[in-house]
N, C-alpha and C positions, 0 to 999 in steps of 0.2 A: 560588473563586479566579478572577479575571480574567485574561483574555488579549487584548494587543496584537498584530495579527499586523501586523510590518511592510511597508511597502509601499518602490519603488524611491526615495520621496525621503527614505527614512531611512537612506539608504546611500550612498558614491560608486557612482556607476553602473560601473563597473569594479573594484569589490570584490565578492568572493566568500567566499563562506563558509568559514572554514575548517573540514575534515572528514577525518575518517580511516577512512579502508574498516574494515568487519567482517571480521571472518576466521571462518571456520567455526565452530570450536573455539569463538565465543563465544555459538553460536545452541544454543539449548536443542533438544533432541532428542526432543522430543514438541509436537502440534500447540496443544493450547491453550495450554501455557504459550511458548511462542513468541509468536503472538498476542498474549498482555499483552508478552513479550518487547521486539516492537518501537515498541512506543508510546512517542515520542519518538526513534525513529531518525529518520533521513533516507535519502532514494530520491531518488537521482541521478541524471538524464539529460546524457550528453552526446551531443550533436546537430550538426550542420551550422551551426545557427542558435545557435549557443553552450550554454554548462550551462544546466540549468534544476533546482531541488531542491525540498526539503519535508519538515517534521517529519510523519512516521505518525502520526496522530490518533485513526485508527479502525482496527480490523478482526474480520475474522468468522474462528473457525478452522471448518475444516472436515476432522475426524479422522480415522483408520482406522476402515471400517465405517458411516459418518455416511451414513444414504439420500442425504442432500442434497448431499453431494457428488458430484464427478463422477468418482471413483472407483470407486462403489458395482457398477459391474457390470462391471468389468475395464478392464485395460489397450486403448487402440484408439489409432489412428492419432493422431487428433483431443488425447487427453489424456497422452500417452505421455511428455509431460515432467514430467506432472504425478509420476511416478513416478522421478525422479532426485533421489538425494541433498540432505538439506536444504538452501535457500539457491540451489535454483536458478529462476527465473523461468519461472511457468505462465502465457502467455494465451489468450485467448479471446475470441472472438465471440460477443455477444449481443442478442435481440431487434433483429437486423438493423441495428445503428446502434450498439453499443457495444462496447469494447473492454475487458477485464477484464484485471488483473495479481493477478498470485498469485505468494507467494512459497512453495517446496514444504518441508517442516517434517519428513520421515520418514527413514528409512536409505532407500539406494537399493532400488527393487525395492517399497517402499512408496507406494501413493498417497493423499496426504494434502496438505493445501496451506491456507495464510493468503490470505484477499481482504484486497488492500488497500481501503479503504473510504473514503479522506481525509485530505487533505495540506493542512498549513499551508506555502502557501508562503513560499519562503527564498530562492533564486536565481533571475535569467531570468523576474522575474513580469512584466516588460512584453512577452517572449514568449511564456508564458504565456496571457498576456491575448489576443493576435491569434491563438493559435489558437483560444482558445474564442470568439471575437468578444464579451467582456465585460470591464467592470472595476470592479467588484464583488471586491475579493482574498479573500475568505473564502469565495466562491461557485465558485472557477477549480479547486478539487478535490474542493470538498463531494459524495461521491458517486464510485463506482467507476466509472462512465464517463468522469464528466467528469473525474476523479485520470491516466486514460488519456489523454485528447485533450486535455490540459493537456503532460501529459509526452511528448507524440508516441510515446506507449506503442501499435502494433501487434503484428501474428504473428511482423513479423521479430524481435519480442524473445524468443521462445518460446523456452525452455529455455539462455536467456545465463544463466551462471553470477554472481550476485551480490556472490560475496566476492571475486572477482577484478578485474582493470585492464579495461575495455571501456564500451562505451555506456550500459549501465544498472547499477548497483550501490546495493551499500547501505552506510550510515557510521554513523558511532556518534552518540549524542548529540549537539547542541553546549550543550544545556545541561539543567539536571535534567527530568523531564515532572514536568506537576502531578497532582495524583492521578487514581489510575487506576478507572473504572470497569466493571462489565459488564452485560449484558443479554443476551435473545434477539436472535437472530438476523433481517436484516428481509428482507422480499422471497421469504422460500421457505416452501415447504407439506410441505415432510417435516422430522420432525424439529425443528420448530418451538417447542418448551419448551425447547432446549438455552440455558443461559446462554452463551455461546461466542463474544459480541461483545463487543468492549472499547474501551473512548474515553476519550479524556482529560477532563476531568470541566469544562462549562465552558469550551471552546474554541468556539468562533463559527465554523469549519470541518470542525467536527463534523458529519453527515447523521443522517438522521432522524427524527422527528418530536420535537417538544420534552419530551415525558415520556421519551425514550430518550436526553435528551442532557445534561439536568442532572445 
């Protein structure tokens, strides 16, 4: 299946997407099947500098128990939202230069959490573009960092609730996803045979290397 990812002159530049927040009740309650869950939602910023959106393309779950998670050896300062009620917003700091979004997939009290992995953008892609200083539209979220500094995603987003009204949330589809695929998980060293990543089969904003993305 082929995918067109629109750019701003496929739109008035003052149209938005139309989208309908998630509500709890519709997020599945275990971490991998979430993970395929939201492939084809959207993740919402609203910002100073206006919305900015993106269909979920990719993501890794990372379950109860998983070494590679950042759960694996308790609750700390650092991850302690990663342990609130599914649907709430984990991030993080990494390798000194990135910012990571996780959306947390357990009952409260559980630490478990989806990385997001890559967004096809929707809304705000020529803001978008000036934060990542590129315009290349299938490159401006390929990738959990740059899905973050696309979305002016930092710490202050750490543990905003998702399914509710606020700066970062998530919406329903706006239209079916193409089929879904999975793989191992990329970038980690424990735990690394888990099937546990999932991508839309054939997106151009997919990350990865090209045998993990057809």
């Amino acid at each position: 299946m082929s995918h067109v990812i629109s750019t701003p002159a496929d739109r008035p530049a003052d149209t938005l997407t139309r989208l309908r927040r998630l509500h709890r009740a519709e997020l599945p309650l275990a971490t991998a099947a979430l993970a395929r869950y939201l492939i084809g939602k959207v993740l919402v910023r609203e910002h100073a500098d206006g919305r900015s959106s993106g269909r979920i393309v990719e993501t890794e779950a990372y379950p109860p128990g998983d070494a590679a998670g950042h759960a694996f050896r308790g609750a700390t300062r650092r991850n302690r939202a990663l342990y609130l009620e599914r649907g709430h917003a984990y991030v993080y700091f990494v390798y000194g230069s990135s910012y990571m979004c996780n959306v947390t997939s357990e009952a409260a009290g559980v630490g478990a959490g989806v990385l997001l992995r890559a967004l096809e953008p929707l809304d705000g892609i020529d803001v978008m573009m000036l934060r990542r200083g590129i315009s290349r539209v299938c490159d401006l979220a390929r990738g959990p960092g740059r899905l973050a500094a696309a979305m002016a995603i930092d710490r202050r987003c750490d543990g905003i609730d998702l399914c509710a009204a606020g700066e970062l949330w998530l919406a329903a589809a706006p239209r079916a996803a193409g089929p879904i695929a999975r793989s191992v998980r990329i970038g980690i060293t424990r735990e690394i045979g888990r099937s546990w990543r999932f991508y839309e089969r054939g997106n151009p904003a997919v990350s990865g290397p090209r045998r993990l993305r057809a």
